[in-house]
C-alpha positions as a Markdown table, in Angstrom:
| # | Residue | x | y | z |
|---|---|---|---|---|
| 1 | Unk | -52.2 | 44.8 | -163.9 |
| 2 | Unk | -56.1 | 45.0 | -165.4 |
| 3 | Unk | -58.6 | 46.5 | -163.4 |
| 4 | Unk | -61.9 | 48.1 | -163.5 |
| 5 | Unk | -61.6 | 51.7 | -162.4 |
| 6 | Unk | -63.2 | 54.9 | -162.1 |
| 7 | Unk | -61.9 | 58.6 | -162.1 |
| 8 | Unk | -64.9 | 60.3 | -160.9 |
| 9 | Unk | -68.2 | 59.5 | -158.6 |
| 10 | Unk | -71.4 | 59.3 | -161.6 |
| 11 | Unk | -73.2 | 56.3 | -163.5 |
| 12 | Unk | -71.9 | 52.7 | -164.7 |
| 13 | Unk | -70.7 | 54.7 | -167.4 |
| 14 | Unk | -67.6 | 55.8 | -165.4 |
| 15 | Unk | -66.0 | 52.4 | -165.3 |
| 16 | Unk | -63.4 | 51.5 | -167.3 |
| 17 | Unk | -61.0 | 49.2 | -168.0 |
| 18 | Unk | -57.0 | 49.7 | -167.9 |
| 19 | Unk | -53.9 | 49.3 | -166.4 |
| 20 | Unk | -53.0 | 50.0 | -163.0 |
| 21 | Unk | -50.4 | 50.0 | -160.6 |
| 22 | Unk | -49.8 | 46.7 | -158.7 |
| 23 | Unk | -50.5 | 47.1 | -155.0 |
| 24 | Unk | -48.6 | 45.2 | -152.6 |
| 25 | Unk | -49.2 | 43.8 | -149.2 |
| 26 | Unk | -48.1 | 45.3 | -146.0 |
| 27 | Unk | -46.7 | 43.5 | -142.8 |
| 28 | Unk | -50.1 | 42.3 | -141.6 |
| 29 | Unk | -51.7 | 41.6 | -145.4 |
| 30 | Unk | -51.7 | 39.0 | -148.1 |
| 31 | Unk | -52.2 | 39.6 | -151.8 |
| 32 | Unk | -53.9 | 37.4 | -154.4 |
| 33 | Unk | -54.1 | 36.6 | -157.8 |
| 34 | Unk | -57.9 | 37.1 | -158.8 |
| 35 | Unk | -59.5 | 34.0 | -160.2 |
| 36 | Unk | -63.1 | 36.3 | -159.6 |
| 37 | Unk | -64.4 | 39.0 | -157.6 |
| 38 | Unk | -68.4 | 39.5 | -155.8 |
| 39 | Unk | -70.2 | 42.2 | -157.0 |
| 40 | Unk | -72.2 | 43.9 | -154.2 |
| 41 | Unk | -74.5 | 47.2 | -153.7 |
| 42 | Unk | -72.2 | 48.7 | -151.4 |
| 43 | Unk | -70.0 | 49.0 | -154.5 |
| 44 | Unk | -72.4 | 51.4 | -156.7 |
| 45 | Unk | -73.5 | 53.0 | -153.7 |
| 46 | Unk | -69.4 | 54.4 | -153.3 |
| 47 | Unk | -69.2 | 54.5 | -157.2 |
| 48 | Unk | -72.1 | 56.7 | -157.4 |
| 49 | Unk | -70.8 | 59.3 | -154.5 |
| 50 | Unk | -74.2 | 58.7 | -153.0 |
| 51 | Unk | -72.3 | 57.3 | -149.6 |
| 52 | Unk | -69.1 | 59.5 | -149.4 |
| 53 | Unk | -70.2 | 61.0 | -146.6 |
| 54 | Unk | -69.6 | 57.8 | -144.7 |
| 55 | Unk | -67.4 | 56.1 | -147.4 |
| 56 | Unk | -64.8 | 58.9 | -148.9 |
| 57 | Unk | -62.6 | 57.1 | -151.1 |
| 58 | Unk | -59.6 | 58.8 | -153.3 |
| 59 | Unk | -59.8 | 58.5 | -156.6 |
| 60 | Unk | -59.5 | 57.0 | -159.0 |
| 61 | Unk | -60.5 | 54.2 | -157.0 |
| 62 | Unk | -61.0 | 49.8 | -158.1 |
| 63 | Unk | -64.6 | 49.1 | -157.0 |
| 64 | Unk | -65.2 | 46.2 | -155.0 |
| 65 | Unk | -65.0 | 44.7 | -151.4 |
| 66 | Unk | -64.0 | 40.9 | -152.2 |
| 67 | Unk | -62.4 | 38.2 | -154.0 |
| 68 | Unk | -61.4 | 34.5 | -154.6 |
| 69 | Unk | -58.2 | 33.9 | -155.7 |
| 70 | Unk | -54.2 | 32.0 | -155.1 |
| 71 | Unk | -52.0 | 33.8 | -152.8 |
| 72 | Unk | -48.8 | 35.1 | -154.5 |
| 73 | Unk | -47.3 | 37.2 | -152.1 |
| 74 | Unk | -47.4 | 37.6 | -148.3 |
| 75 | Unk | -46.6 | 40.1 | -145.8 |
| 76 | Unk | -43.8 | 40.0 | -142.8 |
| 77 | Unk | -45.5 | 38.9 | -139.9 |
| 78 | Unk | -48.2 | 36.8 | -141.7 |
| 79 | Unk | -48.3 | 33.2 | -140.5 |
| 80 | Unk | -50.6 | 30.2 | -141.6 |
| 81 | Unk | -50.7 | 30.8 | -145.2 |
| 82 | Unk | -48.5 | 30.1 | -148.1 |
| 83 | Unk | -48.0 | 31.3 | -151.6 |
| 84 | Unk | -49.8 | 29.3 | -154.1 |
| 85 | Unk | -52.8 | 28.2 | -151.2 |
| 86 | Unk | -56.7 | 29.2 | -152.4 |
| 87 | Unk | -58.3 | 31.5 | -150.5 |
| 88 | Unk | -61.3 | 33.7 | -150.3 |
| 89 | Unk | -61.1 | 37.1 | -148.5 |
| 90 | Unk | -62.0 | 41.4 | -148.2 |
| 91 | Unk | -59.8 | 44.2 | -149.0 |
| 92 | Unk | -61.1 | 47.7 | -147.8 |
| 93 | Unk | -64.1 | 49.6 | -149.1 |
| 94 | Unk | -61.9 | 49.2 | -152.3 |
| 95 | Unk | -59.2 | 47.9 | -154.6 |
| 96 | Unk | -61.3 | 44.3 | -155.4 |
| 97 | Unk | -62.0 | 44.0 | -159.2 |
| 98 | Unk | -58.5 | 43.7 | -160.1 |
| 99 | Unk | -56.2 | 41.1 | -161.1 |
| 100 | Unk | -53.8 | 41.7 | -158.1 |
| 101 | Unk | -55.7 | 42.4 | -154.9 |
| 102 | Unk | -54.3 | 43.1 | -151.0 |
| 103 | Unk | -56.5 | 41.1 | -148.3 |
| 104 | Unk | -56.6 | 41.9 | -144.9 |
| 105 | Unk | -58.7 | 39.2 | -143.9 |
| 106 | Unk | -58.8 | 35.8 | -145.4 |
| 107 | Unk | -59.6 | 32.3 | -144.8 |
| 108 | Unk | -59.0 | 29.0 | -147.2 |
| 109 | Unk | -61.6 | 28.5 | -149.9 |
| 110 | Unk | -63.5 | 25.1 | -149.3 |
| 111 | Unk | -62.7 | 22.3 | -151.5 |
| 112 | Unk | -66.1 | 21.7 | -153.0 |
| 113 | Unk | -66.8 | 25.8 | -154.2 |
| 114 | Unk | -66.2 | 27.0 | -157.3 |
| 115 | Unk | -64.1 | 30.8 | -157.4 |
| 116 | Unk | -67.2 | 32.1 | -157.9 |
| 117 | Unk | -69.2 | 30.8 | -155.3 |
| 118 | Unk | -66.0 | 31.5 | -153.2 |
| 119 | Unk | -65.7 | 35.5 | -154.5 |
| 120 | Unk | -69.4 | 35.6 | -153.5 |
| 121 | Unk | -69.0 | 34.6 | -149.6 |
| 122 | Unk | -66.9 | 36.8 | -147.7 |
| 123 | Unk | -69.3 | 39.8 | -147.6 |
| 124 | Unk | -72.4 | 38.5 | -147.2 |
| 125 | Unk | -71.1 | 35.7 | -144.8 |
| 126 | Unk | -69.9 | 38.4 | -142.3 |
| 127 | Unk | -72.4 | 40.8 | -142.7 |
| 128 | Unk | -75.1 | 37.8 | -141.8 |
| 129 | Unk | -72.9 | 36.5 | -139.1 |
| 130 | Unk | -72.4 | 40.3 | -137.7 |
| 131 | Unk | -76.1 | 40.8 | -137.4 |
| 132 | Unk | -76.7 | 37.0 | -135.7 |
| 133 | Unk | -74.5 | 37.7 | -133.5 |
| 134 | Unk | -75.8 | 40.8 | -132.0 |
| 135 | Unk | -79.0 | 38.6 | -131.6 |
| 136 | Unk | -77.4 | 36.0 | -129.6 |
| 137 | Unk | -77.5 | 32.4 | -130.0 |
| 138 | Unk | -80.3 | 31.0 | -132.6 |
| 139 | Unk | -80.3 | 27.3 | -131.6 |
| 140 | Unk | -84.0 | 26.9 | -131.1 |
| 141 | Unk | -85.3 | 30.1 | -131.7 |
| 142 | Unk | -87.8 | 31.4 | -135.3 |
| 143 | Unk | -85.7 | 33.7 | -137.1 |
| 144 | Unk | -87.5 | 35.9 | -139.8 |
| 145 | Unk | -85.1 | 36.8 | -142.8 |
| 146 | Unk | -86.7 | 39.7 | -144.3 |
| 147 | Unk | -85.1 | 40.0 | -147.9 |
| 148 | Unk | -84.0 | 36.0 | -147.3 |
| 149 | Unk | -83.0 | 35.8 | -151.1 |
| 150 | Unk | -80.4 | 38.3 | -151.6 |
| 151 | Unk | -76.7 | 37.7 | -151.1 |
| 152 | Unk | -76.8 | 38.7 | -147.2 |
| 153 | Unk | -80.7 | 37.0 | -147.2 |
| 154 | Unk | -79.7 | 33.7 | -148.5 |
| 155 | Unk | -76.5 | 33.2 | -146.1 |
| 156 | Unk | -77.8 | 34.3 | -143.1 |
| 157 | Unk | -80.6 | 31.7 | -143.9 |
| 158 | Unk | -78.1 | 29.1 | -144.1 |
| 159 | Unk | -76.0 | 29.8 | -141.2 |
| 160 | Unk | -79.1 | 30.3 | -138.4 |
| 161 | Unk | -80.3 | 26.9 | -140.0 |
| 162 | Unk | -76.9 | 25.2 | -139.4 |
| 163 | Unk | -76.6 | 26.6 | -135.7 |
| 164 | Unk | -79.8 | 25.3 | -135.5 |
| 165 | Unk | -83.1 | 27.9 | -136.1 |
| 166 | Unk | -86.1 | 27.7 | -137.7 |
| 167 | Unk | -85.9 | 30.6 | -140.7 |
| 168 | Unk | -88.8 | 32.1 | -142.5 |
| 169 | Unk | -88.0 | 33.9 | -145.0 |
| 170 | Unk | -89.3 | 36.8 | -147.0 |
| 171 | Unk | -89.4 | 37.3 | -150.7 |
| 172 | Unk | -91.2 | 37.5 | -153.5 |
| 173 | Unk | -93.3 | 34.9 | -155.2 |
| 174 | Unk | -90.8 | 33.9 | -158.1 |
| 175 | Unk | -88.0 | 32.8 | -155.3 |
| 176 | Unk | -90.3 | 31.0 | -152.9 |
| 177 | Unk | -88.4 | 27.8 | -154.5 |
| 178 | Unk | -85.5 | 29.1 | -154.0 |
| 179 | Unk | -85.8 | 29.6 | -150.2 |
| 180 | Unk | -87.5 | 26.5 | -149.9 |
| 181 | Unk | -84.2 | 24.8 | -151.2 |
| 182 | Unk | -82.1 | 26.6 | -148.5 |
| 183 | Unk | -84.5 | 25.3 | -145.8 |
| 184 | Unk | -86.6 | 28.4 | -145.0 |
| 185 | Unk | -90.6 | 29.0 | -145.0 |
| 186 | Unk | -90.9 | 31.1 | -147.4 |
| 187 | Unk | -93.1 | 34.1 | -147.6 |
| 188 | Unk | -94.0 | 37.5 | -149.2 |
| 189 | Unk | -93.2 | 40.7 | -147.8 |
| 190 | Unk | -95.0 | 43.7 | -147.5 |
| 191 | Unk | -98.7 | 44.5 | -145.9 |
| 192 | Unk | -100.5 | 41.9 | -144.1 |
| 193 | Unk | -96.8 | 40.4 | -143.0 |
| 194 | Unk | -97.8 | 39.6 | -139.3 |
| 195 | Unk | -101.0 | 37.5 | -140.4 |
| 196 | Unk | -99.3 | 35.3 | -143.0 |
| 197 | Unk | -96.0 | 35.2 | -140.3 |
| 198 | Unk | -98.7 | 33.9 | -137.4 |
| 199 | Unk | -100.1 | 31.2 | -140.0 |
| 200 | Unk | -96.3 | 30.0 | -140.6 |
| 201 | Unk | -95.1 | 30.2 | -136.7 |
| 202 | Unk | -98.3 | 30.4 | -134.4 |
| 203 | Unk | -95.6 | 30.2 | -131.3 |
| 204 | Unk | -94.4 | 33.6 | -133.0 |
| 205 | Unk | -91.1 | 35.1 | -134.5 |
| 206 | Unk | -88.6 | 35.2 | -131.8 |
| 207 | Unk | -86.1 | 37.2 | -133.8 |
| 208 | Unk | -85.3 | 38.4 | -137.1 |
| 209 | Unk | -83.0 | 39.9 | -139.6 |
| 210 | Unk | -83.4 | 42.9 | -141.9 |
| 211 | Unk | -81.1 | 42.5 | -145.0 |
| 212 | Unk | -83.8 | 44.5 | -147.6 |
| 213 | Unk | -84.0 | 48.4 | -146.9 |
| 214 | Unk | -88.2 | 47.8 | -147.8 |
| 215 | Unk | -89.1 | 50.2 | -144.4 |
| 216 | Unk | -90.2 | 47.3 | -142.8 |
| 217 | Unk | -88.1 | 48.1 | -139.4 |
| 218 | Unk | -90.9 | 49.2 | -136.9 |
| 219 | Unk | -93.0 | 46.3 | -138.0 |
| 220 | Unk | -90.4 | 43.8 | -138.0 |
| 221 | Unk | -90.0 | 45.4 | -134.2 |
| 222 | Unk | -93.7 | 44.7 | -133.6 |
| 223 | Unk | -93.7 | 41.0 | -135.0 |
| 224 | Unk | -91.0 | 40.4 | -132.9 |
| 225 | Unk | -92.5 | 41.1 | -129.0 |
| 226 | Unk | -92.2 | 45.0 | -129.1 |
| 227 | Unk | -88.6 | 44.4 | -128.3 |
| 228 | Unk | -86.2 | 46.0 | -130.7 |
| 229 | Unk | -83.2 | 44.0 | -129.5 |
| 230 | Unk | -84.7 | 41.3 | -131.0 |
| 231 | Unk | -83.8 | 42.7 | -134.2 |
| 232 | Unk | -80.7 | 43.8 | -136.7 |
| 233 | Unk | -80.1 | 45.3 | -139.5 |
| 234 | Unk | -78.0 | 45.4 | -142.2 |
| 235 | Unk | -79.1 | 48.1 | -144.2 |
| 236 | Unk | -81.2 | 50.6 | -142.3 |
| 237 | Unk | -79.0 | 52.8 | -140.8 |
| 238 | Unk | -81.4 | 56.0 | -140.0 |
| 239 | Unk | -84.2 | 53.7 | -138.7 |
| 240 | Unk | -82.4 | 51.3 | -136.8 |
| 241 | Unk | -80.6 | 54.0 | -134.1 |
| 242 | Unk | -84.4 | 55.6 | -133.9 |
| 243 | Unk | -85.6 | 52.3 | -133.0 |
| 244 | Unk | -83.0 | 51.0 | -130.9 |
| 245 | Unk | -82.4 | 48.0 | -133.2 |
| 246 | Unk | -79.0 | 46.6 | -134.0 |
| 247 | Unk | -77.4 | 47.9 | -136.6 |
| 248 | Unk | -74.9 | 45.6 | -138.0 |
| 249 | Unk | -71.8 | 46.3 | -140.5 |
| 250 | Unk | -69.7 | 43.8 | -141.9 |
| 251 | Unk | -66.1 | 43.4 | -140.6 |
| 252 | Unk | -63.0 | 42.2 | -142.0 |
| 253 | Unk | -62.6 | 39.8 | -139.5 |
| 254 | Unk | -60.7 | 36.7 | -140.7 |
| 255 | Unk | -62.0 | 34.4 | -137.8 |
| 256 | Unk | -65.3 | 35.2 | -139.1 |
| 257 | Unk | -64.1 | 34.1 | -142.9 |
| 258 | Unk | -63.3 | 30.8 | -141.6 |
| 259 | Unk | -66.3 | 30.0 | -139.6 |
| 260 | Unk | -67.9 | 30.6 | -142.7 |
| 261 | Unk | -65.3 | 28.5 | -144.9 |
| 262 | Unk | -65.6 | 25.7 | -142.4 |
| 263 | Unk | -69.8 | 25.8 | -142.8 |
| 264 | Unk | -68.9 | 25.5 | -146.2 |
| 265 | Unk | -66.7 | 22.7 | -146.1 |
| 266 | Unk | -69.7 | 21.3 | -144.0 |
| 267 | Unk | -72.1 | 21.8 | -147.2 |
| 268 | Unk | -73.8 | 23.6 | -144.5 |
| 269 | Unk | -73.3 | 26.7 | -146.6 |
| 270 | Unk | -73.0 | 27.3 | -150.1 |
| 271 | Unk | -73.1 | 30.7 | -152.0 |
| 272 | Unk | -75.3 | 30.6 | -154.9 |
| 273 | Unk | -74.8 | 32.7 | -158.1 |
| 274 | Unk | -76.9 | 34.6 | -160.2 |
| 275 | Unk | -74.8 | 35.7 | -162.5 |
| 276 | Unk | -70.8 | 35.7 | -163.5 |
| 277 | Unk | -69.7 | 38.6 | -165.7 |
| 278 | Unk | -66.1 | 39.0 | -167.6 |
| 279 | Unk | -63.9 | 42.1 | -166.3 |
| 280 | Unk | -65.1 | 43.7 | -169.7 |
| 281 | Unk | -68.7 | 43.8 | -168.4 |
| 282 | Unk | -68.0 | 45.1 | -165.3 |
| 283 | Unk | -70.4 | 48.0 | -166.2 |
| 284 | Unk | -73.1 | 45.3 | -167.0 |
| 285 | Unk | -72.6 | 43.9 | -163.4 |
| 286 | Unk | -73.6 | 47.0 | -161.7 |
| 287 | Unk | -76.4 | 47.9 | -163.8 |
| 288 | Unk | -77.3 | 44.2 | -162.8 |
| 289 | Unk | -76.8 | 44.9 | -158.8 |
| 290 | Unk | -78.2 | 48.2 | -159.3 |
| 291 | Unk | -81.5 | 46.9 | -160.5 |
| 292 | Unk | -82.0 | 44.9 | -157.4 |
| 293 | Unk | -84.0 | 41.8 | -157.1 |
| 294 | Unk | -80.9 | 39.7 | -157.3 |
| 295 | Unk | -80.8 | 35.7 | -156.3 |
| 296 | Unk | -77.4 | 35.0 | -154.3 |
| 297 | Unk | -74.5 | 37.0 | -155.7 |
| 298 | Unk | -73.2 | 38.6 | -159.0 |
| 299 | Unk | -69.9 | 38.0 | -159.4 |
| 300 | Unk | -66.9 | 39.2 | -162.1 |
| 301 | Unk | -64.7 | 36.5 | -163.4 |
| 302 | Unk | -60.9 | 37.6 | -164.0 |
C-alpha cells in the first residue's frame, strides 16, 4: 500500500512517500480503505521528536491519528459493522495517512459529510467532548472557547451550542465571521480579555475551554470565579496540573465517535475545512498545521 512515512524524528523534510506493508486488524479492530485522512498538530509534534517523551513511537512510523474511509476488513469479535459500510474513526498515535488503516474506534460517517469533513471529526470531536465533559453539563451555562476557531475550537463550539450553551469565542479579527456562523460571540484574545468578556456576558463566564496553548490558563481561571474546575484544557499540560484545572486528552472511544456522528446527522455539527492536500503534499500539510492559525481542519485526500 502508499503511505506517507518517516525514518527519523526532524523537519517536513523527512516525509516521504512509498510502499509499506499492509497492516491488518486484530480481534477487537476494523480496517479501512482511506478515502482521506485529518491532519492535526499532534502529528508534527511526534514527527518532530519534540513529544517522545510522552509519545515514543518505533520507527519508521505513518503520521497521523484519523481517517474517513469504507471498511474492508474486520476483526473476530467485531459486531455492528460490515465490510463495504462508511465510517469515520482513530487509529493509535500512528499509522493514519495510509491507504489501508486499522481503527480501534469507529462510528458511521453521516450521510450529508463529505470524506473530508468526515477525516476531520474524530479528533477534534473527542478531544472537545473529553474536555466538556469534565465540566459537567453545559445546558444553560456561558462557555468561553478560547482558540474557538481551530479544529478542537470550532467543535467544541458546536457541540456546547447543541446541548444547549451560550459560547463566546476567542479568535482573531479575520475569523470573527467565522465564529459568528457557528453561533458563538466572537472575541479577540489576549490583554484586556475580562473587560471585552464582561461587555459580551455581564452575568459572567461560567466555564470555559482552552484549546490554544496562548498562556492564558491563570486568567481564564480568574474570568471564570477563581475556580479552576471550572476550566479544561486541551493543550496545557504543565499549567493545567499547577493550577488544578482539567486536563483533557482525547480518547479512542467509539461511543464518543458516534455522539458526534449522530450531532452530525443532526446538522448540529459539521466539520469545516481549510484545506485538502493530495498524499504527494503531505509535507505541504504539515508545514500548513505547523504554521498555526488554521480555520477547522487540514485534511489529506487519498
Amino acid at each position: 500500500m502508499r503511505a506517507a512515512r518517516y525514518h527519523e524524528y526532524g523537519t517536513t523534510q523527512t516525509l516521504v512517500v512509498e510502499d509499506a506493508p499492509e497492516p491488518h486488524p486484530g480481534p477487537d479492530e476494523i480496517r479501512v480503505r482511506v478515502a482521506a485522512a485529518g491532519v492535526n498538530p499532534v502529528d508534527w509534534k511526534v514527527r518532530s521528536g519534540g513529544v517522545r517523551h510522552m509519545l515514543p513511537v518505533d520507527l519508521p512510523a505513518i503520521p497521523g491519528r484519523e481517517v474517513a474511509g469504507v471498511v474492508d476488513e474486520i476483526g473476530a469479535d467485531v459486531r455492528g459493522v460490515g465490510v463495504g459500510d462508511r465510517v469515520l474513526g482513530l487509529t493509535g498515535v500512528t499509522g493514519a495517512t495510509a491507504e489501508l488503516v486499522v481503527l480501534s474506534a469507529w462510528a458511521p460517517v453521516p450521510d450529508a459529510w463529505t470524506d473530508e469533513q468526515a477525516a476531520g471529526a474524530p479528533l477534534a470531536s473527542v478531544t472537545a467532548m473529553s474536555a466538556l465533559e469534565a465540566l459537567g453539563p453545559v445546558e444553560g451555562r456561558t462557555l468561553l472557547v478560547e482558540g474557538a476557531a481551530g479544529g478542537v475550537g470550532s467543535a467544541a463550539v458546536e457541540i456546547a451550542l447543541a446541548h444547549g450553551a451560550t459560547v463566546i469565542g476567542t479568535a482573531s479579527e479575520h475569523n470573527h465571521d467565522f465564529l459568528r456562523s457557528l453561533g458563538a460571540a466572537p472575541t479577540t484574545y489576549g490583554a484586556g480579555l475580562a473587560e471585552r468578556l464582561t461587555a459580551l456576558a455581564p452575568q459572567g463566564v461560567d466555564v470555559a475551554v482552552d484549546t490554544a496553548a496562548s498562556g492564558s490558563l491563570a486568567e481564564l481561571v480568574a474570568i471564570t470565579g477563581g475556580d479552576p474546575t471550572r476550566v479544561a484544557t486541551v493543550t496545557d499540560h504543565t499549567r493545567g496540573p499547577r493550577l488544578g484545572t482539567h486536563v483533557a486528552n482525547a480518547r479512542n472511544d467509539s461511543g464518543l465517535l458516534r455522539a458526534a456522528a449522530q450531532l452530525g446527522e443532526q446538522g448540529r455539527y459539521t466539520p469545516r475545512i481549510e484545506r485538502a492536500y493530495s498524499l504527494e503534499e503531505i509535507a505541504q500539510a504539515h508545514a500548513d498545521s505547523e504554521r498555526g492559525h488554521v480555520r477547522g481542519k487540514i485534511v489529506v485526500r487519498l
